[in-house]
C-alpha positions in Angstrom: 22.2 1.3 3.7 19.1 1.7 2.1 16.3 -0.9 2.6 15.3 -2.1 -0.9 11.7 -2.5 0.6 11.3 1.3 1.0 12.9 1.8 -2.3 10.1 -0.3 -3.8 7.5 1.6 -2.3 8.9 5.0 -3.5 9.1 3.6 -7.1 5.3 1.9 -6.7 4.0 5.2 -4.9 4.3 7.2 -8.8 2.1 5.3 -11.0 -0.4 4.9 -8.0 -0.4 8.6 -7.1 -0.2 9.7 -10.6 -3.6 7.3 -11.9 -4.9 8.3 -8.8 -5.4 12.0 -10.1 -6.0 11.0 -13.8 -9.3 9.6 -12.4 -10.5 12.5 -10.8 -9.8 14.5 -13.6 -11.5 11.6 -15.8 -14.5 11.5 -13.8 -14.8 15.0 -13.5 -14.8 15.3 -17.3 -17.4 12.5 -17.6 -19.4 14.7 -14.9 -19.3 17.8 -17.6 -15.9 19.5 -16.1 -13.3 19.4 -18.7 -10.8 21.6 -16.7 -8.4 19.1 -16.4 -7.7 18.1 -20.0 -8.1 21.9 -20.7 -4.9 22.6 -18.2 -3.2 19.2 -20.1 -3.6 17.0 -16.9 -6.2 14.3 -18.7 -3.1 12.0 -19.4 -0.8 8.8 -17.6 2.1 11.3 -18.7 3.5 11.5 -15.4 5.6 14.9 -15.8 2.7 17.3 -15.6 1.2 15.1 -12.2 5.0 15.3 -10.4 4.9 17.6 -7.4 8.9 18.3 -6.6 8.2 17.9 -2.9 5.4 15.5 -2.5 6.0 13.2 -5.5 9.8 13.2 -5.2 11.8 15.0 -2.6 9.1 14.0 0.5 9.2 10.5 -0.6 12.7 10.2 -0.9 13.1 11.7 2.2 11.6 9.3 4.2 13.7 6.6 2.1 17.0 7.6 2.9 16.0 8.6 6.5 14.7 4.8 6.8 11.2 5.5 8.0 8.6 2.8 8.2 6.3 4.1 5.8 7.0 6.0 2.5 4.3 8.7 1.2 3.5 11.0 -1.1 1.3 12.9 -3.7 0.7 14.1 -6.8 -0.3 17.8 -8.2 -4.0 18.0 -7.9 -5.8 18.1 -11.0 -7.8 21.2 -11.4 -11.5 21.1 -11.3 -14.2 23.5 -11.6 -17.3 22.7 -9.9 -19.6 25.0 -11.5 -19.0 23.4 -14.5 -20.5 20.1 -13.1 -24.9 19.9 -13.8 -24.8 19.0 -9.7 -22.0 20.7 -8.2 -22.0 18.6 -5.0 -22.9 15.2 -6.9 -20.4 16.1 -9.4 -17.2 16.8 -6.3 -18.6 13.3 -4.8 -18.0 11.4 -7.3 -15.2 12.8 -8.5 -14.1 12.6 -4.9 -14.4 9.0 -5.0 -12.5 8.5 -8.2 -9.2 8.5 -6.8 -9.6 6.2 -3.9 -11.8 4.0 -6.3 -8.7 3.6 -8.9 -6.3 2.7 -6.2 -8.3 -0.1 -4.9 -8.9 -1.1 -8.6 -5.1 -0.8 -9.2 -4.5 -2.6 -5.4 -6.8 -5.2 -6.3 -5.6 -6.0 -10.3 -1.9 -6.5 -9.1 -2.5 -8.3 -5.6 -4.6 -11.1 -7.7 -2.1 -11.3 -10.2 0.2 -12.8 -7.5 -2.3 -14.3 -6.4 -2.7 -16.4 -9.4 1.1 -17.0 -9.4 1.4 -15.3 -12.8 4.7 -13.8 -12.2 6.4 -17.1 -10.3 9.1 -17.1 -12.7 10.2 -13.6 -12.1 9.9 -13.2 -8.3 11.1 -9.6 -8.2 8.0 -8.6 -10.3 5.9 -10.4 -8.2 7.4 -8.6 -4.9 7.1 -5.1 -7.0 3.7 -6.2 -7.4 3.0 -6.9 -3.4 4.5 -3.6 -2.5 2.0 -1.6 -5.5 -0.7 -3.4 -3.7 -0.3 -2.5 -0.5 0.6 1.1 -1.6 -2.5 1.3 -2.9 -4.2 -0.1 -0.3 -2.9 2.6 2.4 -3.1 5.3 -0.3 -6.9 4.4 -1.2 -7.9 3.8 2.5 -5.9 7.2 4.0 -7.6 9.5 1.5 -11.2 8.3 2.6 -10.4 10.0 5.6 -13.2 12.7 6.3 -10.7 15.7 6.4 -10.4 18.1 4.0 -8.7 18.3 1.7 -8.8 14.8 1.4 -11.4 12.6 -1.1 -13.0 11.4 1.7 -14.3 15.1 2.6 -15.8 15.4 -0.6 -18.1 12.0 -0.1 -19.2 13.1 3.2 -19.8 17.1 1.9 -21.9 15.4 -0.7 -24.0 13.0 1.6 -24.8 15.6 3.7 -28.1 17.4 3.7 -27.1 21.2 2.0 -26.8 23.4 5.1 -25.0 20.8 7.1 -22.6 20.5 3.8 -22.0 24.2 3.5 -20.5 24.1 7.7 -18.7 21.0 7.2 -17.2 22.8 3.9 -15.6 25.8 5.9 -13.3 23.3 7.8 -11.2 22.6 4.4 -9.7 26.2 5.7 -7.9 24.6 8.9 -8.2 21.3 7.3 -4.3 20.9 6.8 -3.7 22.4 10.5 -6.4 19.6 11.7 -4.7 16.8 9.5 -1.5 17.8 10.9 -2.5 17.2 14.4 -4.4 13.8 14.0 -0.6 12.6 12.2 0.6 13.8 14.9 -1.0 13.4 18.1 -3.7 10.9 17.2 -1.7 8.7 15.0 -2.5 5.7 17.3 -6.5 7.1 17.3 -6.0 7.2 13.5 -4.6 3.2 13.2 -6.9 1.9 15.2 -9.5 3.0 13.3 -8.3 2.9 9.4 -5.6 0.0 10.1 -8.1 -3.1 10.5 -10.0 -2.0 7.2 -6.0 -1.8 5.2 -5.5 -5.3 7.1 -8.7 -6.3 5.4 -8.4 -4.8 1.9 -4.4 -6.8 2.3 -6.1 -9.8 3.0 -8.7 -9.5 0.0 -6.8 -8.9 -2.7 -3.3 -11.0 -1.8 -4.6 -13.6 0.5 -3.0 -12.2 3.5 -2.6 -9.9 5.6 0.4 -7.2 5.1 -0.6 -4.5 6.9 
């Protein structure tokens, strides 16, 4: 039988991916890139965002095989950095975006139960719990400094220039070395991003659910 818990995470993993990369396509048009409206991706329409296998069939997956944790993603939203007036400002902040708007979107519903606004319909206010914390792992995960994850774009654009341009040629392997941390350092990895998800739980829904 399929836990209802996980089912609630794979319908609140959607919106959050989906917003997710509406605001980097947002920002990046704000930064001077309008790639992403040009290709029709500038919109909450979640059809053009779904990726078969990592906004559906991946997610699902791990539903009906009854795994702890249900994840996913959405289709990147184009962007053209030499379109931006800073290139490397322009991919930092644009970077940011998406972990920004799931914190925003983690911290919006976890104070809505917070505030007991949805005591009369109690499966609205779990729905909400479980979009909080799925944007709490999602917004916390992608800070990770490996490309091609958000968080590689901060770093690249914190770093002095030459530094930047050697970090940049790891986005190359930078599946390979994902694949290995998930793998082999997965109890590395917790340890390290788990107490800030703890934290962020704690923050925005007055405890900790993670």
């Amino acid at each position: 039988m399929i836990n209802s818990t996980r089912i609630m995470f794979f319908i609140a993993l959607i919106p959050a991916v989906i917003v997710h990369e509406y605001f980097h396509g947002r920002v990046a048009e704000l930064m001077g890139d309008k790639t992403a409206r040009l290709a029709g991706r500038l919109t909450l329409n979640p059809i053009p965002h779904i990726d078969l296998f990592g906004t559906i069939i991946l997610p699902l997956l791990l539903v009906v095989s009854g795994s702890p944790i249900v994840f996913g993603w959405a289709k990147p939203v184009p962007i053209n950095p030499y379109n931006f007036k800073d290139p490397r400002k322009g991919m930092m902040y644009t970077g940011m975006a998406g972990p920004a708007s799931n914190f925003i979107m983690a911290a919006i519903a976890g104070f809505m139960v917070r505030l007991g606004l949805f005591s009369h319909a109690p499966f609205l206010g779990t729905f909400l719990i479980y979009f909080s914390i799925i944007n709490i792992v999602l917004g916390v995960f992608n800070l990770i400094p490996v490309p091609p994850l958000d968080g590689s774009r901060i770093i690249s654009g914190l770093l002095p220039y030459g530094l930047a341009r050697e970090y940049n040629k790891l986005e190359r392997y930078g599946m390979i070395i994902l694949m290995i941390i998930l793998l082999f350092f997965s109890d590395v990895l917790w340890a390290i991003i788990g107490p800030a998800m703890g934290f962020l739980s704690y923050l925005f829904l007055g405890q900790r659910f993670i």
